[in-house]
N, C-alpha and C positions, 0 to 999 in steps of 0.2 A: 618974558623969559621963554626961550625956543622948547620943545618939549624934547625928552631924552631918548628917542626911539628904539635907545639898545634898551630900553628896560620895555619894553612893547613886541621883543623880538620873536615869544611864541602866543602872541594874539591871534586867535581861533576865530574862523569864520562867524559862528554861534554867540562866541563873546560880545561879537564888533555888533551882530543884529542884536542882542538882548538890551546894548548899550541904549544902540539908535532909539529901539523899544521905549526903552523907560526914559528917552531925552523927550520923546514929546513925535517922534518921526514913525509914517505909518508905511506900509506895505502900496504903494501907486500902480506897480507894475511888474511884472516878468515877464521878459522872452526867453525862452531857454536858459542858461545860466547867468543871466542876467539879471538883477533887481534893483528894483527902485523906489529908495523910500525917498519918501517928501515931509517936510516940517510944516504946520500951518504959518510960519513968519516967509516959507519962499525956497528956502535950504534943499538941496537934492542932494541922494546919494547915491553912486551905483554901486553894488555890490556885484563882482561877480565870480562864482565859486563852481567847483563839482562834488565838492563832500563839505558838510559840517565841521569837520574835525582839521581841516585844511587852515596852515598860517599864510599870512600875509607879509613880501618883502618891507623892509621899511619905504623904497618908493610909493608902493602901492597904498600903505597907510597912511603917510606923509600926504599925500594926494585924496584920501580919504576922510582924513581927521582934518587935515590944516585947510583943504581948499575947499571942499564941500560941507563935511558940516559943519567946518568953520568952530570947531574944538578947541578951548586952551588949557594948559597942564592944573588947572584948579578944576574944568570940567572933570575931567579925565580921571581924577582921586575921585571927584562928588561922584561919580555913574564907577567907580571902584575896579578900571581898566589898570590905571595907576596908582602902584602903590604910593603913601606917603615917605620919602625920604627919612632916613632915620634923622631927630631932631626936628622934625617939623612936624 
């Protein structure tokens, strides 16, 4: 099931790293506003921001979530980015 990114539409800089955080992904590198966390299975992601408080377009997430850290919408509830639809 594709994930619904209009419900993602004001994910904060801060959010997406505390996510990464508690997925198991650590801090590898920064240049400048540039970060890169890595997974021990292989997984990379770049982050790249100038405030904390700053969102993310749904490209930039979709790109984020679906290609790098390879994210699916049951992740996404379990690390509590995503809410649970009502009835489920």
């Amino acid at each position: 099931m594709p994930i619904d990114y209009k419900q993602l539409r004001s994910l904060k800089v801060r959010d997406l790293v505390n996510a990464l955080l508690k997925d198991g992904f650590y801090l590898r590198n920064q240049t400048g506003s540039h970060q890169q966390y890595q997974h021990h299975d292989g997984r990379r992601v770049t982050v790249s921001y100038h405030r904390s408080g700053e969102t993310f377009t749904p490209q930039i997430l979709k790109s984020m979530i679906d290609i790098q850290a390879m994210w699916t919408e049951e992740d996404l509830k379990r690390l509590k980015i995503l809410k649970p639809k009502n009835g489920s």
